[in-house]
C-alpha positions as CSV (number, residue, x, y, z in Angstrom):
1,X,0.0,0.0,0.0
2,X,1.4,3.6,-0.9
3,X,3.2,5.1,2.2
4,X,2.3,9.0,2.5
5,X,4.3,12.2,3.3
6,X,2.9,13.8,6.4
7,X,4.1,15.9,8.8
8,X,6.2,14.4,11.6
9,X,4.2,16.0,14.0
10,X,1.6,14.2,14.1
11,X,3.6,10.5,14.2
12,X,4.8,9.3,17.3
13,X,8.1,6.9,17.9
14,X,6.3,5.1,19.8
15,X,3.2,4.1,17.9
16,X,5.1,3.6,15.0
17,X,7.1,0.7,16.5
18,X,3.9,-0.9,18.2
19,X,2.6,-0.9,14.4
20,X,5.6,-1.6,12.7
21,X,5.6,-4.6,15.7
22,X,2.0,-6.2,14.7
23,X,3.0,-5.9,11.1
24,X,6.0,-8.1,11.2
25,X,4.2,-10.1,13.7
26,X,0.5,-10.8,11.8
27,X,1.3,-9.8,8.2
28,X,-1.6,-11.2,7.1
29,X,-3.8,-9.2,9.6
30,X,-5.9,-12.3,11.4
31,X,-5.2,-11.5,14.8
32,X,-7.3,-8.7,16.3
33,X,-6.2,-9.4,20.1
34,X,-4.9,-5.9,21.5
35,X,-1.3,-5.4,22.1
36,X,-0.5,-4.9,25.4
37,X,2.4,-2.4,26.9
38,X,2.9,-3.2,30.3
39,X,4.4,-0.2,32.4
40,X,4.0,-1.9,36.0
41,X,0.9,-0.1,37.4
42,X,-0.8,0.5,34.1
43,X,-1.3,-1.7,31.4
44,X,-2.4,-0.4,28.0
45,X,-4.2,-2.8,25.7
46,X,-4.1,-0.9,22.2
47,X,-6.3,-2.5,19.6
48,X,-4.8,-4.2,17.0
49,X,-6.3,-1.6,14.1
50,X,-6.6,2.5,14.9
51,X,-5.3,5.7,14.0
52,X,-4.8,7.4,10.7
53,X,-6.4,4.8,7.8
54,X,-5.3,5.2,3.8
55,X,-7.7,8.2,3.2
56,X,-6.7,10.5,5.8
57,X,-3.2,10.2,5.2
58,X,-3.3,10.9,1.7
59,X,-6.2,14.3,2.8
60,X,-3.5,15.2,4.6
61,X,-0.3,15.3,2.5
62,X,-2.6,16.8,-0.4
63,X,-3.5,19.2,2.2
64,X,0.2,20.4,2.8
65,X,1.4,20.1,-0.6
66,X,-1.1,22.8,-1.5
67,X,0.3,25.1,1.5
68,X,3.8,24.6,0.4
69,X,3.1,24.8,-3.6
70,X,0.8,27.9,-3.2
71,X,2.7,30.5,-1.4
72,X,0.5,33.8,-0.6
73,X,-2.4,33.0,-2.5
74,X,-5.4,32.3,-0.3
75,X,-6.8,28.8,0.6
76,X,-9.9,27.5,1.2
77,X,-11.2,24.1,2.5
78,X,-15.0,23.5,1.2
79,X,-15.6,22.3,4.6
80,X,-13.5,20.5,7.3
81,X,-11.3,18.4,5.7
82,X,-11.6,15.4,8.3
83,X,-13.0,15.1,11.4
84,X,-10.3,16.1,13.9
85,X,-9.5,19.5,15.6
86,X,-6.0,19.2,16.1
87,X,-5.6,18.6,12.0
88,X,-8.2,21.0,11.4
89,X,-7.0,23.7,13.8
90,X,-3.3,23.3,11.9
91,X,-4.3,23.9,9.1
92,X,-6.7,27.1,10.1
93,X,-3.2,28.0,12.0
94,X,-1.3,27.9,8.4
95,X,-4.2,30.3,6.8
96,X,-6.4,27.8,5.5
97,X,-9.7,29.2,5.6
98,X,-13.6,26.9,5.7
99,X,-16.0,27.8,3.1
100,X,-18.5,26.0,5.3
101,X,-19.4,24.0,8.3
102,X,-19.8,20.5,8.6
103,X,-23.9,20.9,8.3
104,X,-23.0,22.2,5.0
105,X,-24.0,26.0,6.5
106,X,-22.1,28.6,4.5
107,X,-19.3,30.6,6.6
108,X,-17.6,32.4,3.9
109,X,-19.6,33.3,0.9
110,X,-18.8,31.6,-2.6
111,X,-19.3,35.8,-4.3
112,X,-16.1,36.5,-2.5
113,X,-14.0,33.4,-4.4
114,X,-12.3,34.5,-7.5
115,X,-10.2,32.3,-10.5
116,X,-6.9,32.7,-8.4
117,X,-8.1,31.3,-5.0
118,X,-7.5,27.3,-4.1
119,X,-9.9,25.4,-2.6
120,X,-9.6,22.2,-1.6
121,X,-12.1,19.1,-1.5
122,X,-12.4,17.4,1.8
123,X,-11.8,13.6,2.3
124,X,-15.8,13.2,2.7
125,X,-16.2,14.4,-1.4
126,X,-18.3,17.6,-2.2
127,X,-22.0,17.5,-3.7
128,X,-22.0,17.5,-7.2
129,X,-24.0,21.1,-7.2
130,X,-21.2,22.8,-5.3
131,X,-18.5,21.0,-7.6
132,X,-20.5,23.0,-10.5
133,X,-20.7,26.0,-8.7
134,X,-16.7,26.5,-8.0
135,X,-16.5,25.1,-11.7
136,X,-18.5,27.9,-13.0
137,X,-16.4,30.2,-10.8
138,X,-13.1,29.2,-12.8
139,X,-11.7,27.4,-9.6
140,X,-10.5,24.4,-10.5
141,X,-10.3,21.6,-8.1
142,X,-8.4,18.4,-9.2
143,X,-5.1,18.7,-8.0
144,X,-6.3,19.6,-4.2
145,X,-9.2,17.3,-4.1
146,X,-8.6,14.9,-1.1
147,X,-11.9,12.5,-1.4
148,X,-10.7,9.5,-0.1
149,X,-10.6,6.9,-2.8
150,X,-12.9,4.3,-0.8
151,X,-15.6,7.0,-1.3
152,X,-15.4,7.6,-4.9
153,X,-14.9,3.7,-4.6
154,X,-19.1,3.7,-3.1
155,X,-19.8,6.2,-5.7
156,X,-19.0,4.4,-8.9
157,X,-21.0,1.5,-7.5
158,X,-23.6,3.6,-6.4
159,X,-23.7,4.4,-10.6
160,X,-23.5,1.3,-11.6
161,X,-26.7,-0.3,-9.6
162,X,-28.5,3.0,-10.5
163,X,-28.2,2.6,-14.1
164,X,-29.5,-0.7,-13.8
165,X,-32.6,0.2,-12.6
166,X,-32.3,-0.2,-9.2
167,X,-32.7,2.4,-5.8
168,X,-30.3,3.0,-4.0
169,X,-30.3,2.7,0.1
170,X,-27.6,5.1,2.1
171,X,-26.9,3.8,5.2
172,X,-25.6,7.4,7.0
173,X,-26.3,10.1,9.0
174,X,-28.4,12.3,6.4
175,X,-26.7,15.4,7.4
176,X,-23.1,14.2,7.0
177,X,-20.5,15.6,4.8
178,X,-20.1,12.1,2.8
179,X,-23.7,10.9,2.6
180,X,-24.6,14.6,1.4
181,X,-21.8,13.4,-1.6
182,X,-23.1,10.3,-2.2
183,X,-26.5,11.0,-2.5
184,X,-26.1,14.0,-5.2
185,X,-24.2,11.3,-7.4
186,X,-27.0,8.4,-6.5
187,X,-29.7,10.6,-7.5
188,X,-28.1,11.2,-11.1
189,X,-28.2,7.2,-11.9
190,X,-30.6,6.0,-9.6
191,X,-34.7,5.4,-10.2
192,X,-34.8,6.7,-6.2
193,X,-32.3,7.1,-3.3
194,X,-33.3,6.6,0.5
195,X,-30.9,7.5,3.7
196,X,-31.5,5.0,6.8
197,X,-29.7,5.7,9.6
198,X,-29.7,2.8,11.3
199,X,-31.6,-1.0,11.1
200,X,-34.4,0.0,12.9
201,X,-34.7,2.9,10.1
202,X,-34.3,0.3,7.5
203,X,-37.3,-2.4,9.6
204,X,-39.5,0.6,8.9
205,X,-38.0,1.1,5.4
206,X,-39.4,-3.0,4.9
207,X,-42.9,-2.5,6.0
208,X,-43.0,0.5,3.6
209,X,-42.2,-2.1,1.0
210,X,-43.9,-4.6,1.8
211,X,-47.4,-1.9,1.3
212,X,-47.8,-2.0,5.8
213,X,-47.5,1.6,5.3
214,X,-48.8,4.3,2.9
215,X,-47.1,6.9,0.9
216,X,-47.8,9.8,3.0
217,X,-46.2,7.8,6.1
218,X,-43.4,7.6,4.4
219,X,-42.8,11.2,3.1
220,X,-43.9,12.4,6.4
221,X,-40.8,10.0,8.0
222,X,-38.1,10.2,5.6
223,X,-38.8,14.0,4.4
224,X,-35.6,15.4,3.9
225,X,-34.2,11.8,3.4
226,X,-35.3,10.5,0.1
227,X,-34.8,12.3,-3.7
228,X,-37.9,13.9,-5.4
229,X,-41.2,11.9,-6.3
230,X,-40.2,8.5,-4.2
231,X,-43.1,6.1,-5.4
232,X,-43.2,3.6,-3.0
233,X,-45.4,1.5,-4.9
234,X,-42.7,1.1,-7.7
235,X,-39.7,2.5,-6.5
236,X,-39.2,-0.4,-4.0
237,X,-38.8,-3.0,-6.3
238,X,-35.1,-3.1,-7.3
239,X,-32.7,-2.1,-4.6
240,X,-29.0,-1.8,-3.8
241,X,-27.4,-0.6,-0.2
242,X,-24.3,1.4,0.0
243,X,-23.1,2.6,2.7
244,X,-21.6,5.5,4.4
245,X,-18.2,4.2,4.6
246,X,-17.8,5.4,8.6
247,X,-20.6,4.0,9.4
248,X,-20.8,0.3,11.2
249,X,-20.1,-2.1,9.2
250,X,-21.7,-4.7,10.8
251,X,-25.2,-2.8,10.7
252,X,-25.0,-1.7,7.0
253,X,-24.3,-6.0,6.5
254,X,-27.4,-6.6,8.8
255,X,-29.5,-3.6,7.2
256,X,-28.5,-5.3,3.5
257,X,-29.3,-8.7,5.0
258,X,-32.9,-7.2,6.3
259,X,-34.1,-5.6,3.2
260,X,-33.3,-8.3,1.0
261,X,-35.0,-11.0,3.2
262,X,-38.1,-8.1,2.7
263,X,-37.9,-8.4,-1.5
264,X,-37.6,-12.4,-0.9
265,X,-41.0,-12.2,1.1
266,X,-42.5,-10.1,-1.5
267,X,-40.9,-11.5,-4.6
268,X,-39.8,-15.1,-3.6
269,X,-36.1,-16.3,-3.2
270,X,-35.9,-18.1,-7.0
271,X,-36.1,-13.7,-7.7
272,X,-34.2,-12.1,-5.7
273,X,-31.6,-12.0,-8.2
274,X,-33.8,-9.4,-10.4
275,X,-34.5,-7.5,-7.3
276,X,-31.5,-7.0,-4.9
277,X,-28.1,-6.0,-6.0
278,X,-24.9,-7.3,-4.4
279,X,-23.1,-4.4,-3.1
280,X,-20.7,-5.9,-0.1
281,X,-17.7,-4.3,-1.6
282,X,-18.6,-0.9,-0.8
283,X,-17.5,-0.8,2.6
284,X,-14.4,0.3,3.8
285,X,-11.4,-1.5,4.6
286,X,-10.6,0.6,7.4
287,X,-13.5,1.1,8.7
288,X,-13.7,-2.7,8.8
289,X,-10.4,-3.5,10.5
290,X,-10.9,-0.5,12.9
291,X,-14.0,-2.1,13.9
292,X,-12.9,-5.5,14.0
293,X,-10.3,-4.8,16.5
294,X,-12.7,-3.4,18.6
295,X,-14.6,-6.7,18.9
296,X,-11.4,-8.2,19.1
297,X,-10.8,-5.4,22.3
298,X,-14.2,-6.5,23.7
299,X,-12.9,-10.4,24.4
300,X,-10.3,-8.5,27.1
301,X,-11.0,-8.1,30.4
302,X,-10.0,-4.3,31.5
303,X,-10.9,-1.6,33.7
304,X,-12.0,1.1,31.5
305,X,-11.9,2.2,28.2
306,X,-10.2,5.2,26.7
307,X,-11.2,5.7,22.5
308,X,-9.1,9.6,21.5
309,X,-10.9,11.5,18.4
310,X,-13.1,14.0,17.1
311,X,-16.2,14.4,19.0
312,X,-17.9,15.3,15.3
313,X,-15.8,11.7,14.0
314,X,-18.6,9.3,12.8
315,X,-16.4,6.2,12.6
316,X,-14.8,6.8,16.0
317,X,-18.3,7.1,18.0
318,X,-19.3,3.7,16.7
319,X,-15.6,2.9,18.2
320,X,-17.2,4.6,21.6
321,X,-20.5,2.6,20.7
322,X,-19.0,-0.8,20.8
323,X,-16.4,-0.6,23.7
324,X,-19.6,1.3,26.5
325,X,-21.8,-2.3,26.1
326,X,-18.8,-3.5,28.2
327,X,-16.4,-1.2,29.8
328,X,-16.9,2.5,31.1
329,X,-15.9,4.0,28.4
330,X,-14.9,7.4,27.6
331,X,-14.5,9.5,24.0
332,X,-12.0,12.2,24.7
333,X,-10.0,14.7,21.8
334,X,-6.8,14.8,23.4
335,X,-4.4,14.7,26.6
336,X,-6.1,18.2,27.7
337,X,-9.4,16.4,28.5
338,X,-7.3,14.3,31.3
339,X,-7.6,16.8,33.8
340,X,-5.8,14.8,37.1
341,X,-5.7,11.1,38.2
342,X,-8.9,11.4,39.7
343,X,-10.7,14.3,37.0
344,X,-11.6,13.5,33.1
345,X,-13.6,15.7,30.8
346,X,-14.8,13.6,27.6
347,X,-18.0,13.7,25.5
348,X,-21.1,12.0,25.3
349,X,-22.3,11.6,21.6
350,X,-25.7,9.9,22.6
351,X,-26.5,13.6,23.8
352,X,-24.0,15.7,22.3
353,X,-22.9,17.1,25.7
354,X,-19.3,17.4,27.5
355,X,-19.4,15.7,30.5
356,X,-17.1,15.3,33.6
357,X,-16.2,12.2,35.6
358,X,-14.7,11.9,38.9
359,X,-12.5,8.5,40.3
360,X,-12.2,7.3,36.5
361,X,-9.0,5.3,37.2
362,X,-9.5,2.4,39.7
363,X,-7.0,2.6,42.9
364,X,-5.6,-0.6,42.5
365,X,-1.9,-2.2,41.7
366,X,-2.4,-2.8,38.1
367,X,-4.9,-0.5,36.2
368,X,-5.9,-2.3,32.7
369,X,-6.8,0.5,30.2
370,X,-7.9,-0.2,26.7
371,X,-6.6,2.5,24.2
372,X,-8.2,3.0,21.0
373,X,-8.6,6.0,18.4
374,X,-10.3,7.3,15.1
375,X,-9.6,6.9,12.1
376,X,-8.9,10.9,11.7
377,X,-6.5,10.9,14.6
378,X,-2.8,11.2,14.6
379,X,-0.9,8.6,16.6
380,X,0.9,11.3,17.9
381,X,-2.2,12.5,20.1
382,X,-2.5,9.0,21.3
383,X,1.3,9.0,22.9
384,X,0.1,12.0,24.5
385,X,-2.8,10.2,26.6
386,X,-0.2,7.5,27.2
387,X,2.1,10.1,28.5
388,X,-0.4,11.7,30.3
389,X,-2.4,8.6,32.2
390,X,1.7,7.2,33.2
391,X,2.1,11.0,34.9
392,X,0.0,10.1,37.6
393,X,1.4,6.6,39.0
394,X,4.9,6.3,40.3
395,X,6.7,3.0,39.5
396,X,6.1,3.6,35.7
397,X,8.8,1.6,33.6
398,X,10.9,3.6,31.2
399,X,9.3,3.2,27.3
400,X,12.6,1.2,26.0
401,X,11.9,-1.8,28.6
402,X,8.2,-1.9,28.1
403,X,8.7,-1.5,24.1
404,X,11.8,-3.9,24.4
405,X,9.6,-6.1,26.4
406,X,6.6,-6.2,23.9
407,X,8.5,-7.9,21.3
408,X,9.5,-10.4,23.6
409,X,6.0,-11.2,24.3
C-alpha cells in the first residue's frame, strides 16, 4: 500500500514501533487481540487496528502540498477536511480558511472566491452542485481534491446499480458531509435514493415495502431523506445498499441482510436476483479493520476504556458505541481532556454534551486501560494520553523496557 508524506508531527516513535511490531508479527492481519504495553501499574491494551487509515493520510499530505506549492495565494477548505480538531486547527493555523461547516452551513460566501483562490475538497467528497458551482467560478479543483478513494470507490457502485434500474439505500447520518456526496451522485443514476440511519430505520423502510405503510407515512418519516417523487409503490422493487463508509459495518451487512430477506418475502427467493443487487464491496477496509479490533478489544478483560478522536468523528463514535456495552468508556480529543488522576472531561455523543467524571481510574496495583482511536487521529495525540495517564502513578517503567519487552511477548 502507498506510504504518505505527512508531517512528523503528528507521528509518534512510539506508535510507529507498536505498528511496525504487529506488522511483522500478523502480516496477514488475522489477529485482532490488542497489544498490550505493560508499564507496572498501568497496562495499555491498544487494539490491534486504529489511527490514521489510507484516506486521511493521503487528505492530509494533499493538504500540505497545497500550502507549500501555493505560497501567498489564499486557501480555502469547502468544509472540514476530516473530522479532527487538532488537524483541522493546523491547518486554520497555516491560513487555510472553511468555506463552510460540517452541516453544509455557509461561513464564507462563494461571491467572495475569484479564479486565483485554491480550494480544496475534503476527504468526505463535495455534492456534485457545489462541484459546478466552483467550476462555474473558474476554480479548478483536481489537483487539491482529497476524497478519499474508498468513497469515490461507493460512488462508482452507487452508478452502476442505478443505471440498472435499481434504488439505492444510504446507510448514514443524512446530514453528513459524505452521505450529502453520495446522495447528489445516487440521485443522477438511480430510479430513487433513500438515507437510513440505522436497522431500525431500515425495519421501517421494509414495512413500507412490503405496502404495511402508505405513501404519505413515508414522506412524512423520511422528508428530507429520500430524492424527489419517491413512489413507494414502484420504487421499492429493485434495490441496492451502499453505505456511508464510517458507518458500522456490521449494521450496514445486517440492514442489507434485512431488506433483502423483505424483497424475498415479497418476490420469492428463486427472484431475488432481479430484485437485490450485491453491493458488499462498498465498505471500507478501514473502517472494517478498525472495527474488528474493537470486537477483538471487547474479548479483554479491562478496567476502562479510553477511544481519543473528534467528538464530530462518525467512525470513532461507533468505536465509543462498541467498547460502552462492556467497559466504562470514555470519548476524549486529546491529553487536555485528562484533567488529574482522579478528574476527566470527555464527550457524550448519545447527547451531544461534555461531560465530567470523577474517580475514572481504579486505585488498585495494576490498572488495565484499553486505548483505542479514530480513524482521523494522529498517533501522535495518542502517545500524549499515554504520557499523560503514566504522569499520575509512580513505579512507571521507562518506554525502552516496556517497548523492548513487547517484542519479547
Amino acid at each position: 500500500m502507498k506510504s504518505f508524506v505527512i508531517p512528523e508531527f503528528y507521528r509518534s516513535p512510539i506508535i510507529s514501533k507498536l505498528k511496525q511490531f504487529r506488522k511483522v508479527q500478523d502480516p496477514r492481519k488475522k489477529d485482532n487481540t490488542p497489544t498490550v504495553l505493560d508499564f507496572g501499574p498501568v497496562h495499555y491494551l491498544i487494539a490491534r487496528h486504529f489511527g490514521f487509515c489510507y484516506g486521511v493520510e493521503n487528505a492530509i499530505e494533499i493538504a500540505f502540498k497545497a500550502l507549500d506549492e501555493n505560497p501567498g495565494k489564499r486557501i480555502f477548505l469547502l468544509s472540514e477536511m476530516i473530522h479532527n480538531p487538532a488537524v483541522n486547527k493546523d491547518l486554520t493555523e497555516r491560513g487555510v480558511q472553511f468555506l463552510q461547516n460540517t452541516h453544509g452551513e455557509q461561513l464564507i460566501s462563494f461571491d467572495t472566491l475569484t479564479p486565483d483562490d485554491i480550494v480544496m475538497i475534503p476527504a468526505f467528497g463535495a455534492p456534485l452542485l457545489l462541484l459546478d458551482l466552483l467550476e462555474k467560478k473558474g476554480i479548478k479543483t483536481e489537483s487539491y481534491n482529497t476524497t478519499c478513494p474508498f468513497v469515490e470507490r461507493v460512488w462508482k457502485k452507487s452508478e452502476q446499480i442505478g443505471k440498472s434500474q435499481h434504488s439505492i439505500v444510504i446507510h448514514g447520518k443524512y446530514n453528513h458531509e459524505e452521505t450529502r456526496s453520495t446522495y447528489s451522485r445516487s440521485v443522477m443514476d438511480a430510479e430513487a435514493v433513500v438515507i437510513v440511519k440505522d436497522l431500525e430505520e431500515a425495519k421501517n423502510l421494509g414495512n413500507y415495502i412490503l405496502g404495511k405503510n402508505s405513501q404519505s407515512e413515508f414522506e412524512k418519516e423520511f422528508a428530507g431523506k429520500c430524492s424527489k417523487g419517491f413512489d413507494i409503490t414502484k420504487h421499492f422493487n429493485r434495490l441496492g445498499v451502499i453505505n456511508q463508509t464510517t458507518m458500522l459495518a456490521t449494521e450496514t451487512q445486517e440492514i442489507s441482510d434485512l431488506l433483502k430477506q423483505v424483497l424475498v418475502n415479497k418476490f420469492g427467493v428463486e427472484n431475488i436476483e432481479k430484485h437485490f443487487a450485491d453491493t458488499r464491496d462498498t465498505l471500507c477496509y478501514a473502517t472494517n479493520e478498525n472495527q474488528d479490533a474493537t470486537y477483538g478489544l471487547l474479548e479483554s478483560s479491562a478496567d476502562l476504556a479510553l477511544v481519543v478522536g473528534g467528538y464530530n468523528s462518525s467512525n470513532t463514535s461507533h468505536l465509543v458505541e462498541l467498547l460502552e456495552k462492556k467497559f466504562p468508556t470514555y470519548f476524549i480529543s486529546s491529553a487536555d481532556e485528562i484533567e488529574s488522576r482522579t478528574t476527566i472531561k470527555h464527550f457524550d455523543y448519545h447527547h451531544k454534551k461534555h461531560l465530567s467524571s470523577a474517580d475514572y481510574l481504579p486505585n488498585k496495583a495494576a490498572v488495565k486501560i484499553i486505548l483505542t482511536s479514530g480513524a482521523s487521529c494522529p498517533d501522535s495525540v495518542l502517545e500524549d494520553v499515554i504520557h499523560k495517564i503514566n504522569s499520575y502513578f509512580d513505579g512507571i517503567k521507562p518506554m525502552e523496557e516496556v517497548l523492548k519487552q513487547m517484542g519479547q511477548s
